[in-house]
C-alpha positions in Angstrom: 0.0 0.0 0.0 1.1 3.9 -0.4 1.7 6.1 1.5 1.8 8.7 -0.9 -1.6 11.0 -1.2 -0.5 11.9 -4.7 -0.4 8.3 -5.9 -4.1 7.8 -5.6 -6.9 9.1 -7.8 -8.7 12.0 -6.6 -12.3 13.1 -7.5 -13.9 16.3 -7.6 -16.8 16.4 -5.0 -19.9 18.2 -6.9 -19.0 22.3 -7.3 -17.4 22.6 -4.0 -13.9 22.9 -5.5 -12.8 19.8 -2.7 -11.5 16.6 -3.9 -11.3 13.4 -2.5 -9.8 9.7 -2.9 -12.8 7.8 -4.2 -13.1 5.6 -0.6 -14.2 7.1 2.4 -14.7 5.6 5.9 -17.7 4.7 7.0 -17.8 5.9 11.1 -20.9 3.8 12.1 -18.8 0.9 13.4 -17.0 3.1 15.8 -18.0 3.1 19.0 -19.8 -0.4 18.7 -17.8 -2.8 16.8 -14.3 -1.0 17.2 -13.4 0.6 20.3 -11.3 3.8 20.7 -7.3 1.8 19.4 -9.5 0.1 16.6 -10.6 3.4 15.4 -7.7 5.1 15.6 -6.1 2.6 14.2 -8.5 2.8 10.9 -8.2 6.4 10.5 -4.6 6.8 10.9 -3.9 3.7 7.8 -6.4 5.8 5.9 -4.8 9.4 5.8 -1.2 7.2 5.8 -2.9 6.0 2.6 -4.2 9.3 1.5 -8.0 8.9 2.4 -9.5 12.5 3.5 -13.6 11.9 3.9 -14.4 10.4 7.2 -18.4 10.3 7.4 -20.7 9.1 10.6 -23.7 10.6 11.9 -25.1 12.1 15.2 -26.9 9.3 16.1 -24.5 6.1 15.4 -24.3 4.3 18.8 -25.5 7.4 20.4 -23.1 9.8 19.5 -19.8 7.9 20.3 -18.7 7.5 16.8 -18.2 11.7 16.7 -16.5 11.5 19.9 -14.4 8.9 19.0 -13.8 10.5 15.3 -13.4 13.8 17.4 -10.6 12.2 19.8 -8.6 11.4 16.7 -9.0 14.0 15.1 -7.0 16.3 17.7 -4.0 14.0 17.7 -3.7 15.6 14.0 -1.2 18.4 13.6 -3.4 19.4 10.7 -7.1 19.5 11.2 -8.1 20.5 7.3 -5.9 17.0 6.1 -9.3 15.2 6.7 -13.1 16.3 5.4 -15.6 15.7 8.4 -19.1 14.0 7.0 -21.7 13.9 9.8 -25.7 13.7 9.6 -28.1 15.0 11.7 -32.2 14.4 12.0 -31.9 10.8 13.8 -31.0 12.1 17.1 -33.4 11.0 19.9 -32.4 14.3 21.6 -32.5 16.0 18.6 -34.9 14.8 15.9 -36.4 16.0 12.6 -34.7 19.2 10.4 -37.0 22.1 11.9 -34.9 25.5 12.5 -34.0 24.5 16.5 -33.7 20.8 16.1 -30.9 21.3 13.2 -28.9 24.2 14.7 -29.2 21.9 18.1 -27.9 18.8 16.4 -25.2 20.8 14.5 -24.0 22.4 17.9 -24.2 19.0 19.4 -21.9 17.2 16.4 -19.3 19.8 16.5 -19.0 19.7 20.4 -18.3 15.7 20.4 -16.1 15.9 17.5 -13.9 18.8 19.1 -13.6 20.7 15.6 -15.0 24.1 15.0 -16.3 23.1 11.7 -17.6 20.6 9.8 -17.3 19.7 6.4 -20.3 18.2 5.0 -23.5 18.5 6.8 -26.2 15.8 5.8 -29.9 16.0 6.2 -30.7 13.3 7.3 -33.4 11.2 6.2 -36.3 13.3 4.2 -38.5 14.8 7.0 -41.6 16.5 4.7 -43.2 17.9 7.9 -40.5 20.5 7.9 -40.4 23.3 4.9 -37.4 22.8 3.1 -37.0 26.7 3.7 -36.8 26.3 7.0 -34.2 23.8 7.3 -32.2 25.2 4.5 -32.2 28.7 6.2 -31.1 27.4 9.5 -28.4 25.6 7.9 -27.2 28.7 5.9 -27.1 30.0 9.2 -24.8 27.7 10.6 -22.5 28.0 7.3 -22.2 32.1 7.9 -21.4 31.6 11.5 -18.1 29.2 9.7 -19.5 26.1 11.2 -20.4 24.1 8.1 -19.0 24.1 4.9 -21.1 22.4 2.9 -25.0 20.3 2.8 -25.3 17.1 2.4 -28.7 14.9 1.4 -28.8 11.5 2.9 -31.8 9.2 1.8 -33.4 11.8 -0.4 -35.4 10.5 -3.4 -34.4 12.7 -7.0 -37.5 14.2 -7.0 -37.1 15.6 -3.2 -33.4 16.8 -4.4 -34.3 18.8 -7.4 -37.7 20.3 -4.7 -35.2 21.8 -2.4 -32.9 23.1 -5.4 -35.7 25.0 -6.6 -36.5 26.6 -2.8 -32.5 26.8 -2.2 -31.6 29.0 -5.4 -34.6 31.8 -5.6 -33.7 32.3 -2.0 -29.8 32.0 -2.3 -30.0 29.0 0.4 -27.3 26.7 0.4 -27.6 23.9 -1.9 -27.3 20.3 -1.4 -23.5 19.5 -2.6 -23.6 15.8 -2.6 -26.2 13.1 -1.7 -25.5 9.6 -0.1 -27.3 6.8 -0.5 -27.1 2.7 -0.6 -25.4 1.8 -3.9 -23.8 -1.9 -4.4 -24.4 -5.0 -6.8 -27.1 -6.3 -4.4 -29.3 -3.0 -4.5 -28.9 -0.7 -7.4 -32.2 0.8 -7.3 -33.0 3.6 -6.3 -29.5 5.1 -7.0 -29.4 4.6 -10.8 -32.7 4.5 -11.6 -33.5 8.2 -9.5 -30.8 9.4 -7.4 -27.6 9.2 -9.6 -29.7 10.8 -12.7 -31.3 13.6 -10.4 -27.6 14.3 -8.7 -25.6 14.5 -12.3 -27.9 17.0 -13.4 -27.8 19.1 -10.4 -24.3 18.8 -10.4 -24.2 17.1 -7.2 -21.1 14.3 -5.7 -22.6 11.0 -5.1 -21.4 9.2 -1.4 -22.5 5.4 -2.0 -23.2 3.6 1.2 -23.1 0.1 1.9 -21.0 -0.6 -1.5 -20.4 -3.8 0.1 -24.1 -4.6 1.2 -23.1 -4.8 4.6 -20.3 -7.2 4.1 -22.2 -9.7 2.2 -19.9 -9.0 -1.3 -16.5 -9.2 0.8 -17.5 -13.1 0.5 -17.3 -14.2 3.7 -20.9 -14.8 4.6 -22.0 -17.4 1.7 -24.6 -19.9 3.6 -26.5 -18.6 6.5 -24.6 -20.4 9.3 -21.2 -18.3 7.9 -22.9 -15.3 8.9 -21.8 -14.1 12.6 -24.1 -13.9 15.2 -24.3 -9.9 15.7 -26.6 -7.6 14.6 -23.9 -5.6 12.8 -24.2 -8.6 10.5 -28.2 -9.2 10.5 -28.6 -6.8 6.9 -26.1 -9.3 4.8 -27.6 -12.7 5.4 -30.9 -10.9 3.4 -28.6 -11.5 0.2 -28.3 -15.1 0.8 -30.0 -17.1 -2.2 -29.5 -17.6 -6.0 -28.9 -14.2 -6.5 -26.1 -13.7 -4.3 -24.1 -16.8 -4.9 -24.2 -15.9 -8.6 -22.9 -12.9 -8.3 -20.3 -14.3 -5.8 -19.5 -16.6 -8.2 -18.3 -14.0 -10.7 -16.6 -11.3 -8.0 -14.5 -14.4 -7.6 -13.6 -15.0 -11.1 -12.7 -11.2 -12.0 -11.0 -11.5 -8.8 -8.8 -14.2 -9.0 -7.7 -13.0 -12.7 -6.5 -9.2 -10.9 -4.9 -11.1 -7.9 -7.0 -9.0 -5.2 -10.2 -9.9 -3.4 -13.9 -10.0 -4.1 -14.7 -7.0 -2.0 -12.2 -4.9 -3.6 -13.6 -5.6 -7.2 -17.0 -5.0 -5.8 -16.1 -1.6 -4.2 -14.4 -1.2 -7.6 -17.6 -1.9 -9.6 -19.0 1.1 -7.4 -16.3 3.5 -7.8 -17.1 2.6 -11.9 -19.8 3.7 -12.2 -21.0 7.3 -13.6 -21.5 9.9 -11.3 -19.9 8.3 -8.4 -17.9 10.4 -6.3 -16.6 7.9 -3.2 -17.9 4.7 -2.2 -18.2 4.9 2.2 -16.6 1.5 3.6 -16.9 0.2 6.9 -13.6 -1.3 8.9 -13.5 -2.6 12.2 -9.7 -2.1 12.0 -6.6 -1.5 9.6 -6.1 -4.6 8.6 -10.0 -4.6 7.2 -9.2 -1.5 5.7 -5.9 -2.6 4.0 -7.8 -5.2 2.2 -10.3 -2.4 1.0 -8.3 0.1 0.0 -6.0 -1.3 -3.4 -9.7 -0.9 -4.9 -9.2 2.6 -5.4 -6.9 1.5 -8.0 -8.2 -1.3 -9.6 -8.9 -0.3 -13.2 -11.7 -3.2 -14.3 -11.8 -3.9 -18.1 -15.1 -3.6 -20.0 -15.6 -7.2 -19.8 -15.2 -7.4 -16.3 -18.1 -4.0 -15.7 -20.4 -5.8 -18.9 -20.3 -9.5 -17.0 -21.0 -7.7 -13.1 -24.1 -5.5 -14.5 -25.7 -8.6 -16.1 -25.5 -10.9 -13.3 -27.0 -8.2 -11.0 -29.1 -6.6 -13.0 -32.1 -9.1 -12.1 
């Protein structure tokens, strides 16, 4: 692996001038599955590897993945090395995107991440009962006062991301920057078929979640009594069946011929497709990520793309 920032691709993250490596970490792990060593342990091989987007939310095990994320991130000597993803609107303490409830939330991240700033804040989850007015003004709010950069959309259907573009640019809100969203061979809908479309025209970055369908296309969980007994794991064994072993079948193929593993050419596959800005992987600790990360590399031939969109495309 390198060490080296400038040996890794870098993608331009919707109009926002930032760029990124094309994997992210995924913070909803921390403070559940890895402890404080693990995490640190994660983000310190990604930076060493050149990785700068770190995303969690406000309500991944209540709050402990920001203040874990936010304990690491003051061992750095340089805070702006990394870009901070977090989203807010899950909160028990803090639920929903009206004006109090998002400036709350907002105040609440940044104090458990010990940053003034944060790079990327995410709606999270569409909440209708809330004018998008409303929640866009608070957050411009928040992004004069110099404590977010940038909006986010998490979970947001096409149609709901083009709605608030029309309230955001009339009014000179902020705009939504980049949307995230579940995106891997198991579950391509809605992402290509609404979300990718809607964020290409707006001229939006697209975070896919999940690339690895919660750990099902790493290959490890093939029958249901490979699957571990945690709850962290629950979401995979819904893959199990004709479908999945088929499409098993051929990560394995493609990636026994490019000498890697069949997560990495599924995170490839991701990072392939149009409009993609970063996939968002999970890691319980370095050496999970190490295994992850040469796919950020991985240049799949046409053959390889044409033979993983037929067998999922049912």
């Amino acid at each position: 692996m390198t060490s080296s920032a400038e040996q890794l691709p870098r993608r331009a993250i919707g109009s926002t001038g930032l760029t990124t490596m094309p994997v992210g970490v995924d913070g909803s792990v921390f403070g559940w599955a890895a402890g404080v060593e693990a995490t640190a342990e994660v983000l310190n091989e990604f930076t060493d590897a050149g990785g700068t987007l770190v995303s969690t939310a406000d309500h991944y095990s209540g709050g402990r993945s920001e203040v874990m994320i936010g304990t690491w991130l003051r061992s750095l000597l340089d805070r702006s090395r990394v870009l901070v993803a977090t989203k807010v609107g899950r909160h028990p303490d803090n639920p929903g995107l009206s004006a109090r409830a998002l400036v709350r939330a907002a105040e609440a991240s940044l104090e458990r991440l010990g940053t003034d700033y944060i790079d990327f804040l995410s709606f999270d989850g569409d909440h209708p009962e809330t004018p998008a007015d409303e929640s866009l003004e608070a957050a411009d709010r928040l992004i004069r006062a110099g404590k977010v950069r940038f909006l986010s959309a998490s979970d947001y259907t096409g149609t709901r991301l083009r709605e608030f573009r029309s309230v955001a640019e009339p009014a000179a809100y902020p705009r939504f920057e980049t949307a995230l969203l579940e995106y891997n061979l198991m579950r391509r809908e809605p992402a290509e078929g609404d979300v990718l479309p809607a964020a290409r025209e707006l001229g939006m970055g697209f975070f896919a979640r999940l690339p690895l369908a919660n750990g099902f296309l790493t290959g490890v969980m093939r029958t249901r009594d490979t699957v571990p007994e945690s709850v962290m794991f629950a979401a995979a064994a819904q893959h199990i069946g004709r479908r999945g072993t088929r499409i098993l079948a051929v990560l394995d193929e493609i990636a026994e011929q490019h000498d890697t593993t069949p997560g990495a050419v599924a995170l490839a596959w991701v990072l392939s497709r149009p409009g993609v800005t970063a996939a968002i992987v999970r890691a319980r600790d370095g050496e999970q990520l190490a295994s992850l990360l040469p796919a950020a590399r991985l240049t799949l031939t046409r053959h390889d793309v044409r033979r993983l969109d037929e067998v999922s495309a049912a």
